[in-house]
C-alpha positions, 0 to 999 in steps of 0.5 A, spaced: 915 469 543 910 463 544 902 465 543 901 463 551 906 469 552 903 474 547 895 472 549 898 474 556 901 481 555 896 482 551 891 481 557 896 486 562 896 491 557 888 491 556 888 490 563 893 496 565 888 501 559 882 499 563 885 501 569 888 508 566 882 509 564 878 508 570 882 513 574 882 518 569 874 519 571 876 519 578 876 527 580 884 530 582 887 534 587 885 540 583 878 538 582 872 539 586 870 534 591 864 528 590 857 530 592 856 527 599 851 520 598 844 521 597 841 517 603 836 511 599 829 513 599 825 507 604 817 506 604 814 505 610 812 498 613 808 495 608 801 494 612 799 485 614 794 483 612 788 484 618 790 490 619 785 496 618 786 500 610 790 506 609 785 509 605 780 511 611 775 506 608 774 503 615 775 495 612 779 491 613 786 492 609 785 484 605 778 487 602 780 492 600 786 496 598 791 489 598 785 485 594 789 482 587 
């Protein structure tokens, strides 16, 4: 064989390992399903600039919590 040929055998075979590998991890037909997906946590919208300040403080949001 030519090293071509063996440098691409040899990629399939790495490459079918990593598949087995990866289906090893994947839960069977006797195993216990998948948690369902956590929904992404998502902060409120984030106050402009003339906006009065979240604190209470009675200012506007620019000179006070959003200076810096």
């Amino acid at each position: 064989m030519s090293k071509k040929s063996d440098v691409g055998a040899r990629r399939f075979h790495d490459k079918a390992e990593k598949e087995r590998e990866y289906k090893k991890q994947l839960p069977g037909e006797d195993d216990p399903p998948l948690p369902e997906p956590v929904e992404p946590i998502r902060s409120d919208k984030t106050p402009g600039r003339n906006d009065p300040c979240a604190c209470g403080s009675g200012k506007k949001y620019k000179q006070c919590c959003g200076k810096g």
